[in-house]
mmCIF file of the C-alpha atoms, coordinates in Angstrom:
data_MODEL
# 
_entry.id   MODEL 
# 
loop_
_atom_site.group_PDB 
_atom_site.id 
_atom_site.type_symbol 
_atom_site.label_atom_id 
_atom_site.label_alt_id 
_atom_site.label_comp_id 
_atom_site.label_asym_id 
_atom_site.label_entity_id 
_atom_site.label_seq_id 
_atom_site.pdbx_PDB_ins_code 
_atom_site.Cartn_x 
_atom_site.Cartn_y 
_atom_site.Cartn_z 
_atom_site.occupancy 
_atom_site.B_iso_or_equiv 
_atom_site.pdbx_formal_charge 
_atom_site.auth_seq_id 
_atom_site.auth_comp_id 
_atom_site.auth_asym_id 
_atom_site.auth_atom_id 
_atom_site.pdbx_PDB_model_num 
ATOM 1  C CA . UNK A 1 1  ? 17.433  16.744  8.930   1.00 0.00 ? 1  UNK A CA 1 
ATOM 2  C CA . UNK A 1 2  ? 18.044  13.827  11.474  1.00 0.00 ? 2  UNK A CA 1 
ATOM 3  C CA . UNK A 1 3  ? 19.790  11.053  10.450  1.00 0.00 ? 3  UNK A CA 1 
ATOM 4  C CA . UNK A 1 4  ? 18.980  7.386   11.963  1.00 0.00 ? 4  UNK A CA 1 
ATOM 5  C CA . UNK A 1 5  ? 20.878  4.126   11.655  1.00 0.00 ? 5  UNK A CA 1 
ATOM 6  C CA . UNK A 1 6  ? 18.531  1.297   10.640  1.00 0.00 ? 6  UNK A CA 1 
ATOM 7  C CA . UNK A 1 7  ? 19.586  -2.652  11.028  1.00 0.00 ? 7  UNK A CA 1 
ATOM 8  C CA . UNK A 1 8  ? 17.511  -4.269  7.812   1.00 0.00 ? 8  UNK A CA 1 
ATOM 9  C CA . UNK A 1 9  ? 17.250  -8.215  7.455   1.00 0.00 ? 9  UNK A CA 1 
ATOM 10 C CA . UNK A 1 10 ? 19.451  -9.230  4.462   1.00 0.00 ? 10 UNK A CA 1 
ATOM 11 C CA . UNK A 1 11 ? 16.404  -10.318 2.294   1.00 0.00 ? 11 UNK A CA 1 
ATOM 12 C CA . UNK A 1 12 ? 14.901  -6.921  2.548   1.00 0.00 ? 12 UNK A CA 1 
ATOM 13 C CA . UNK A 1 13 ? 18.298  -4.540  2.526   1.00 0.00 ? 13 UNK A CA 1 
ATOM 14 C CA . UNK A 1 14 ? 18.472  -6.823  -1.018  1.00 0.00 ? 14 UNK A CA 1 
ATOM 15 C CA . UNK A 1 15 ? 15.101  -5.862  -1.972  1.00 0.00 ? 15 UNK A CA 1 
ATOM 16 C CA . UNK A 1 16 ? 15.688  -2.424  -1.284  1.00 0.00 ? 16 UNK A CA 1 
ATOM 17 C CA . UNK A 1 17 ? 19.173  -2.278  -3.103  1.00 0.00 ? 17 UNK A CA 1 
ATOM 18 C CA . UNK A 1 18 ? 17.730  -3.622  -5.969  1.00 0.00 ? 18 UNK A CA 1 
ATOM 19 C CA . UNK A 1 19 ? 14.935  -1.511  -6.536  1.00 0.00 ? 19 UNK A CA 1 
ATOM 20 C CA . UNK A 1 20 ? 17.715  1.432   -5.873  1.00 0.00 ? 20 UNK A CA 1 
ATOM 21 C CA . UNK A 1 21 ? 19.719  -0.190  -8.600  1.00 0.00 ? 21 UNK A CA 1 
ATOM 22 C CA . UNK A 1 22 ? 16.898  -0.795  -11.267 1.00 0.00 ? 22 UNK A CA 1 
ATOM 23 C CA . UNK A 1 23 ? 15.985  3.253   -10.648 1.00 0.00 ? 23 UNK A CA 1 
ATOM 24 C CA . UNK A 1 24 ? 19.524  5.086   -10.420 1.00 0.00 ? 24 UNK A CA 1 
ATOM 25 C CA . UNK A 1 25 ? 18.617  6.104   -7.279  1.00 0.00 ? 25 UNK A CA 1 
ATOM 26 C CA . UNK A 1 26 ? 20.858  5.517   -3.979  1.00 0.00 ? 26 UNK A CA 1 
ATOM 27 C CA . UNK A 1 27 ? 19.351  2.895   -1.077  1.00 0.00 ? 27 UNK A CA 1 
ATOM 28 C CA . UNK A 1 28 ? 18.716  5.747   1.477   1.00 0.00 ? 28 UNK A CA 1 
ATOM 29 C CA . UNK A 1 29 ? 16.702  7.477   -0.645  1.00 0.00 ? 29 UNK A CA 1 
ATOM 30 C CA . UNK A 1 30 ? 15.003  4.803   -1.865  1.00 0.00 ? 30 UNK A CA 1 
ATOM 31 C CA . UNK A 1 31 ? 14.265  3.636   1.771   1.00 0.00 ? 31 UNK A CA 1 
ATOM 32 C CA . UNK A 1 32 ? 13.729  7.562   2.865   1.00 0.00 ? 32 UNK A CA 1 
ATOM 33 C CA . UNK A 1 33 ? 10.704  7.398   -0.144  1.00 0.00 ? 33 UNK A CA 1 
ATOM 34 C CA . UNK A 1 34 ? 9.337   4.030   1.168   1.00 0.00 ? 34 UNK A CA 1 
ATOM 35 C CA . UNK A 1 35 ? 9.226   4.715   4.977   1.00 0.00 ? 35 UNK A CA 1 
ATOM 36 C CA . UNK A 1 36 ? 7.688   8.519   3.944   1.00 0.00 ? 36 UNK A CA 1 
ATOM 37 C CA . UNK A 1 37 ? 4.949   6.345   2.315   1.00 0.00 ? 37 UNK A CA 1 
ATOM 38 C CA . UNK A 1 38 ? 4.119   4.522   4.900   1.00 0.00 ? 38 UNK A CA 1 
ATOM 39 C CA . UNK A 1 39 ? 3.528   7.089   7.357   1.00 0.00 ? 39 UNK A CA 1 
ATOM 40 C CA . UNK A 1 40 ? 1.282   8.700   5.158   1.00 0.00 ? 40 UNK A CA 1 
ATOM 41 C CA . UNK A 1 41 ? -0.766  5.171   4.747   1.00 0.00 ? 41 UNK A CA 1 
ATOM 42 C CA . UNK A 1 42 ? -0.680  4.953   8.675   1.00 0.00 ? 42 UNK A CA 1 
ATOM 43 C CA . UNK A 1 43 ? -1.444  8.557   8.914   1.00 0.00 ? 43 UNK A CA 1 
ATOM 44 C CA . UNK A 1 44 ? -4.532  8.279   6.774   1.00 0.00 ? 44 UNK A CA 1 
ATOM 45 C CA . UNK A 1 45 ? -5.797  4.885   8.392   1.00 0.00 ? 45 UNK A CA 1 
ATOM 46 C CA . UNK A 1 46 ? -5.401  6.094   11.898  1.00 0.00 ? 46 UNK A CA 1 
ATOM 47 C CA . UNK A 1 47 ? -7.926  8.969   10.544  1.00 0.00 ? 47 UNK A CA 1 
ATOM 48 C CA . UNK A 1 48 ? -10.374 6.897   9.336   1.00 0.00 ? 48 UNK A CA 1 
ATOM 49 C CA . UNK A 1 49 ? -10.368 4.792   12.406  1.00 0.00 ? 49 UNK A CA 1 
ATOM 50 C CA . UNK A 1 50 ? -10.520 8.224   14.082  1.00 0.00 ? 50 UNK A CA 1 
ATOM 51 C CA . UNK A 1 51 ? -13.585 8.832   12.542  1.00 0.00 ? 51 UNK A CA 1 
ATOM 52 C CA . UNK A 1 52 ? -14.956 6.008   13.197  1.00 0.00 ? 52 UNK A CA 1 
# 
């Protein structure tokens, strides 16, 4: 696996820390799960445009 360094604006690192928090899960993978989601929401729009 590759591992990046991301710079986050406090108001969203917060976000992200407390949705970690409220779900026992740690921020990275909580930000891992969110950025995996929205590849596969760009992923699937670039395909319809595609089609298009």
């Amino acid at each position: 696996m590759t591992e990046v360094t991301l710079q986050l604006e406090d108001a969203v690192a917060l976000f992200y820390r407390r949705i970690a928090a409220a779900k026992g899960f740690p921020l990275e993978q909580v930000l891992c799960d969110a950025l995996f989601k929205l590849a596969g929401e760009l992923s699937l729009q670039a395909l319809r445009t595609e089609r298009q």
